[in-house]
C-alpha positions in Angstrom: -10.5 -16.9 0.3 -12.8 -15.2 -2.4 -10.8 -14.9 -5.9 -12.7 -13.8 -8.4 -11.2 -14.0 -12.2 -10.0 -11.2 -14.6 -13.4 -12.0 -15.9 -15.5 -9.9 -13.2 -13.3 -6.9 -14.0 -13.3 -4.2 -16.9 -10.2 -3.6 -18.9 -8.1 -0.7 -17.8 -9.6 2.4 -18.5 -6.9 5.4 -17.7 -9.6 8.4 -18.6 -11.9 6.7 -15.8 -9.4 6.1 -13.5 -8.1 9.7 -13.3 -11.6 11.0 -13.3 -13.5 9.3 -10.4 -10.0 9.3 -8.7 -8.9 13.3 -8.8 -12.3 14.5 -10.6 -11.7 16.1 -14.0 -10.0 19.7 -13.6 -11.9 22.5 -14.5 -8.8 24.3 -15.8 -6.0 22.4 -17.7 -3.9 20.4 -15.2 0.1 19.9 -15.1 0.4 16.2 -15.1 3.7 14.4 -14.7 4.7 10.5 -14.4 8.0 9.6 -12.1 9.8 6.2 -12.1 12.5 5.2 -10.1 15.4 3.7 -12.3 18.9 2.4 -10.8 20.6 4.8 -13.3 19.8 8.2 -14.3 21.1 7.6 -17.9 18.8 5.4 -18.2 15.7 8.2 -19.0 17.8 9.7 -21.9 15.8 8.7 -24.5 13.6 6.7 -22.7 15.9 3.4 -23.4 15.1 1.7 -20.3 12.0 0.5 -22.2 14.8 -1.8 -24.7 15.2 -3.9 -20.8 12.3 -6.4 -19.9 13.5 -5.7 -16.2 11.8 -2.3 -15.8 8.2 -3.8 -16.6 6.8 -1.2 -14.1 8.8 1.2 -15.7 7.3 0.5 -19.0 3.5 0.7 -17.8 4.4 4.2 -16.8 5.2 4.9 -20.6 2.7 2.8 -22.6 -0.3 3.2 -20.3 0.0 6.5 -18.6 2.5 9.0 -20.8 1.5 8.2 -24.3 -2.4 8.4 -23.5 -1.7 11.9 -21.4 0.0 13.0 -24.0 -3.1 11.9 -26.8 -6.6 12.3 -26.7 -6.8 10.8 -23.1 -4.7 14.2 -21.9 -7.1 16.1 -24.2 -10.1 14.8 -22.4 -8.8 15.0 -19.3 -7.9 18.2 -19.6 -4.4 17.6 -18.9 -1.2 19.8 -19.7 2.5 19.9 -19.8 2.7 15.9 -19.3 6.0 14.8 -18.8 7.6 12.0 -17.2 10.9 12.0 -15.0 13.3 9.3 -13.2 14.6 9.8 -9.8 17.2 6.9 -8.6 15.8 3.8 -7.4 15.5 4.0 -3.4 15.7 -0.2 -2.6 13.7 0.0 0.3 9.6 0.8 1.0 8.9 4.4 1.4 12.4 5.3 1.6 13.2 9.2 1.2 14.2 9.4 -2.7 17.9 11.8 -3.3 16.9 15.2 -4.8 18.3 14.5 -8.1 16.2 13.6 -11.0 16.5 13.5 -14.8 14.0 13.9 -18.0 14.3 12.4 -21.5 16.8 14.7 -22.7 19.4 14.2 -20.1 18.5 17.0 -18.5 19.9 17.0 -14.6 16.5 18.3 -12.3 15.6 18.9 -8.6 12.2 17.2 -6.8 12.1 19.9 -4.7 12.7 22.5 -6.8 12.1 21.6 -10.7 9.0 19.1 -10.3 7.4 19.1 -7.0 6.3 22.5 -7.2 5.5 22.6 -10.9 2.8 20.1 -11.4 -0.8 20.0 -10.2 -0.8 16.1 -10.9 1.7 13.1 -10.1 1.9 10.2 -11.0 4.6 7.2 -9.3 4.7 4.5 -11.1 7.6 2.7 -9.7 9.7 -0.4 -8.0 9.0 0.7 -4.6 6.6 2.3 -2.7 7.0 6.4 -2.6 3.5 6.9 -0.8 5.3 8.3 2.5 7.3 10.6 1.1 5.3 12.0 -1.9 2.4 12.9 0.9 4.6 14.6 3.0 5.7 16.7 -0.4 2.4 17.0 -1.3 1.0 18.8 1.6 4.5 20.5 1.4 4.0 21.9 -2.1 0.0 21.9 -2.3 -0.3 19.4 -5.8 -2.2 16.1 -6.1 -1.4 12.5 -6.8 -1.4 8.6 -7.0 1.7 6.1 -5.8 1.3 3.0 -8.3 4.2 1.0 -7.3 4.9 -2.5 -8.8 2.3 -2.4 -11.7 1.7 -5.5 -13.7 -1.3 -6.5 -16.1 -3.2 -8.2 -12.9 -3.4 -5.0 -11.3 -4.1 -3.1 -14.7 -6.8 -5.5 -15.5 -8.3 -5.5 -12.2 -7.2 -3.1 -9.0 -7.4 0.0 -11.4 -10.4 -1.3 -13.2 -12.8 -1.2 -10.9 -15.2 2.1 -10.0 -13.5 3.6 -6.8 -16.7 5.6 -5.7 -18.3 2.6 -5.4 -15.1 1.0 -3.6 -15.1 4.1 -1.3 -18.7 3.7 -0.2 -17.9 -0.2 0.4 -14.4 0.9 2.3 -16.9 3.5 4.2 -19.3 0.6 5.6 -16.3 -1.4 6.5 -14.6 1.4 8.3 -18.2 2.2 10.7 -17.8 -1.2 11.7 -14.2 -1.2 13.1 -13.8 2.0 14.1 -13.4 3.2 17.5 -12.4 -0.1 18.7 -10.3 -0.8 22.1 -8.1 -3.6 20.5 -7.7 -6.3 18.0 -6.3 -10.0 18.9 -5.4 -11.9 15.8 -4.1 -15.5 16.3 -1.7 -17.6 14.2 -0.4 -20.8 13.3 2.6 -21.9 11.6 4.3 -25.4 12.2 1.8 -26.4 14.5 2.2 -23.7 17.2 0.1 -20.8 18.0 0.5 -17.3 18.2 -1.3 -14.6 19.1 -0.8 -10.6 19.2 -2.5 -7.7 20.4 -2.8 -4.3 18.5 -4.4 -1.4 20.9 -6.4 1.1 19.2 -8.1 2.6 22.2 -11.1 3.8 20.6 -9.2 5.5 17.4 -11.2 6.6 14.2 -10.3 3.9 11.6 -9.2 5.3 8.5 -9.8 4.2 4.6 -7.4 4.4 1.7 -10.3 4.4 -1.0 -9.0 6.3 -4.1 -10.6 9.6 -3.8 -8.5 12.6 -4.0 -10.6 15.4 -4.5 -9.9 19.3 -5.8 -8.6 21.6 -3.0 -6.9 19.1 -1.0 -3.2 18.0 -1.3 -3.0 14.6 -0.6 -1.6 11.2 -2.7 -3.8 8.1 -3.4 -2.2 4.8 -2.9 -3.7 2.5 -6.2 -5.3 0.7 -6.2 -7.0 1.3 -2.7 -9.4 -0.2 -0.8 -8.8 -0.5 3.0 -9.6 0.6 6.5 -6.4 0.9 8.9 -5.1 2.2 11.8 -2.0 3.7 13.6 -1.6 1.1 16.4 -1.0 3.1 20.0 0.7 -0.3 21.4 1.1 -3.9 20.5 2.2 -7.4 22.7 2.7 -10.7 22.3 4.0 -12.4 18.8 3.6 -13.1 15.6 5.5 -15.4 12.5 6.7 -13.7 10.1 7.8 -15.1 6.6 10.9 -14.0 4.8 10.7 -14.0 0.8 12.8 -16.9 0.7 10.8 -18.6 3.4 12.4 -18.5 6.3 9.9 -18.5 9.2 10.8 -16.4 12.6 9.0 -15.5 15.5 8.4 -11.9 16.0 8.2 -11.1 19.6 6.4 -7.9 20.1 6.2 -5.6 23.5 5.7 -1.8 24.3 4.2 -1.6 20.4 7.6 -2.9 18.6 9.2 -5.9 17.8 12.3 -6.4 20.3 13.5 -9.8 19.2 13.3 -12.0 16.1 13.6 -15.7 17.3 14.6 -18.0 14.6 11.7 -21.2 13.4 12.9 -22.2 9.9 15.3 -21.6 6.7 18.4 -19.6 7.2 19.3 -18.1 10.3 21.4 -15.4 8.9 18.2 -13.7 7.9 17.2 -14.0 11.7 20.4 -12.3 12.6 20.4 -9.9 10.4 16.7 -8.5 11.5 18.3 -9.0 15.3 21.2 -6.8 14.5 18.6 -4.0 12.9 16.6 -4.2 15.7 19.5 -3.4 18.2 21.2 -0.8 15.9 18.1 0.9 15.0 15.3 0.0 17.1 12.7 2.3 15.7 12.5 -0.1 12.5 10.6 -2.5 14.9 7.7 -0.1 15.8 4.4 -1.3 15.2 2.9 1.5 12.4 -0.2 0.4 11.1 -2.6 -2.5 10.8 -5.2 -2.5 7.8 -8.0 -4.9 6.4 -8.8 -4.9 2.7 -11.8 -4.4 1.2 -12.2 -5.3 -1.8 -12.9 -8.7 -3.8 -9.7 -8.6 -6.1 -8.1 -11.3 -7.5 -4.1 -12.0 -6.2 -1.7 -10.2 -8.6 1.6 -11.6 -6.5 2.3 -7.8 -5.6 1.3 -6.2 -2.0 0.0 -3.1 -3.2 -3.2 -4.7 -4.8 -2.9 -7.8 -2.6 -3.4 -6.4 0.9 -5.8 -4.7 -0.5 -8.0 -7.8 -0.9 -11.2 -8.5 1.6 -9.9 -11.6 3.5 -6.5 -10.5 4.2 -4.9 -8.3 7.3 -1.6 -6.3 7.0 0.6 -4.9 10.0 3.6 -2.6 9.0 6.7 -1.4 10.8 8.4 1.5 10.7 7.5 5.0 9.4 4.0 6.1 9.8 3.8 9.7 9.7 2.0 9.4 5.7 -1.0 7.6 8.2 -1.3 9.9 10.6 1.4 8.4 13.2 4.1 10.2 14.8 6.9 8.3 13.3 9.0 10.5 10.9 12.1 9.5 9.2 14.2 11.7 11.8 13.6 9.3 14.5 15.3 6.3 13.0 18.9 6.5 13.6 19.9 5.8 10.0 17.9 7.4 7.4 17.7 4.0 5.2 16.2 2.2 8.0 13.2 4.8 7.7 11.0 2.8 5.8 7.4 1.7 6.0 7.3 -2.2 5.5 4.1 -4.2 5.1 3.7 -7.7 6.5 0.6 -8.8 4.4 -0.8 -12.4 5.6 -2.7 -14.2 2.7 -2.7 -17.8 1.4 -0.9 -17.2 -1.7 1.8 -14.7 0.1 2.4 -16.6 2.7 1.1 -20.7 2.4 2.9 -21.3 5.8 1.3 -19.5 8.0 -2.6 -19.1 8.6 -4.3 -16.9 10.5 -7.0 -18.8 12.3 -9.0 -15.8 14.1 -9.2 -12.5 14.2 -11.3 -10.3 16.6 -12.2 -7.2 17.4 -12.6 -5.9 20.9 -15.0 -2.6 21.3 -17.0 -1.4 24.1 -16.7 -4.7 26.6 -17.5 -6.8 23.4 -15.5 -9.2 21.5 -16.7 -10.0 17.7 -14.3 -12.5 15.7 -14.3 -11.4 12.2 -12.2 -13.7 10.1 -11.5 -17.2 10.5 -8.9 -18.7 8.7 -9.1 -15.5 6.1 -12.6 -15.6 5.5 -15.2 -13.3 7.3 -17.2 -14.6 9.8 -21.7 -14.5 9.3 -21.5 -11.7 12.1 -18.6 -9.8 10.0 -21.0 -10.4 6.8 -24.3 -9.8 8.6 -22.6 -5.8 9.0 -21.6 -5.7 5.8 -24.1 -7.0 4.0 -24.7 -3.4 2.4 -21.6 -3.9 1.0 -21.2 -7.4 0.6 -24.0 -9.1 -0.2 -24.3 -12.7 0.4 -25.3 -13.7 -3.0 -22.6 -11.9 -4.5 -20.1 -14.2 -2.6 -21.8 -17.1 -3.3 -20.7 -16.2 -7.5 -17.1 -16.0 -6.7 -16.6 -18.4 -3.4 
């Protein structure tokens, strides 16, 4: 895979950030910063930043509140910038509890204190509230960006770069797989083979690229960069790795996994998935399947690392934040309603490769990636985008 260095990248530039991202406001903008914390008490006084665990946490003060709150704020035109903690959800997307809580102690409602009292938000968090924060978004008509699981990588790199440039490169990628009937992508893991089918039947592929304009409620998932789809059905199988590397066979059918046979590691992680499954078997559903677009190099946290050119992503669960149909009602328990990336790339997951993937459109089949990296027809599209020379600097 192509990893470029820290060196390609610019330092983190927050007033350039917020400006290519939501444009400057015309009129001063409410601005506000939310972080998920296990404990409520912790915001009084901010003195979760005396705990090296809350890193993220941390981020959110240093390099997004104080600078609002300064001459970055100023220039940006921003007002009333505050920063509030709801409690920490544990799971991906997960519907956060109403309650929240400012510096002072203070107990606050999402819904009825902060949600519809700022034009701007800002989550910089644990876990992922992108699902939930666009649904409240179009609900209460304000802007924003989900920043989930920040570290310097991803300061000094993902939110570094110039997003209209990476939403003209997600563009070009997105004309090329759009509209397709299906894609087959084909593992290997332990010296079997696997392969799986996502159907797409002609769909308009869709980009998260960082651009969220004036006049249009919507939350930016950063850093961005990739073109996805909401997969109408699904077959055959794929490995899947668990984070303490236990390897298990995902068998897929009607679009969701029904059965999760056991490879490697501890079976009790195998059993557990099994038991979800029958319990709850919307957590299986087959919600998305993105390709990332840009050359980024691996920060060790999914939000900036599926987002890498190279790698391919399939998610279960929730997918009405992509356009899907699956809303957190459907699930049968409401902390099974999560939206849960499977990212495959070298670093995340060593034991598994994917050896092909193609792309089946109008009678034709294209492979694009081999063994993560794209194929001279894949490159030959995007050459607009991806110029040949410029790999040849950071293969």
């Amino acid at each position: 895979m192509f990893t470029p260095s820290l060196d390609e990248f610019e330092k983190f530039n927050l007033i350039k950030l917020l400006s290519t991202c939501f444009g400057k406001p015309e009129n001063s903008a409410r601005v506000c910063i939310l972080v998920d914390l296990p404990d409520l008490n912790l915001m009084k006084e901010y003195s979760f930043l005396s705990n090296e665990k809350f890193a993220v946490q941390q981020h959110a003060v240093t390099k997004f509140l104080e600078p609002l709150r300064g001459s970055i704020g100023r220039e940006f035109n921003a007002t009333n910038v505050n920063m509030f903690a709801y409690k920490t959800t544990y799971g991906s997307n997960l519907d956060p509890e109403d309650g929240a809580m400012d510096d002072k102690g203070t107990y606050l409602s999402l819904d009825k204190d902060i949600y519809p009292n700022y034009d701007i938000i800002l989550a910089v968090t644990d876990f992922s509230l992108t699902a939930p924060l666009t649904a409240k978004a179009k609900e209460y008509g304000f802007r924003g960006a989900t920043l989930h699981g920040l570290n310097d990588i991803i300061l000094n790199s993902g939110l570094s770069v110039d997003y209209n440039f990476i939403s003209e490169q997600a563009e070009v990628y997105r004309n090329v797989l759009t509209q397709s009937d299906k894609f087959e992508i084909s593992f290997e893991t332990l010296g079997v083979s696997y392969k799986l089918f996502l159907h797409c039947n002609k769909q308009d592929a869709q980009k998260s690229h960082g651009l969220c304009p004036a006049g249009k409620p919507d939350i930016a998932n950063l850093p961005a960069g990739e073109v996805y789809f909401v997969p109408e059905g699904a077959e055959g199988s794929f490995p899947f790795r668990y984070s303490d590397g236990t390897l298990a066979e995902m068998i897929v059918k009607d679009g969701k996994i029904t059965e999760a046979q056991y490879l490697q590691g501890n079976i009790d992680n195998v059993n557990a998935r099994n038991k979800q499954l029958n319990d709850d078997p919307a957590t299986g559903i087959l919600g998305e399947l993105g390709f990332g677009t840009q050359l980024l190099p691996f920060s060790g946290k999914d939000i900036q690392d599926e987002k890498i050119f190279g790698t391919c992503h399939i998610a279960t669960g929730r997918s009405d934040h992509l356009g899907g149909n699956l809303t957190p009602d459907l699930f049968n328990s409401k902390m099974n309603a999560s939206h849960d990336d499977i990212l495959y790339a070298p670093p995340k997951t060593p034991e598994i490769n994917v050896t092909s993937v193609k792309m089946h459109k109008n009678g034709e089949s294209f492979e694009i990636f081999t063994s993560y990296e794209p194929t001279p027809w894949l490159l030959d599209q995007l050459s607009e985008a991806y110029p040949v020379e410029k790999f040849a600097v950071l293969s």
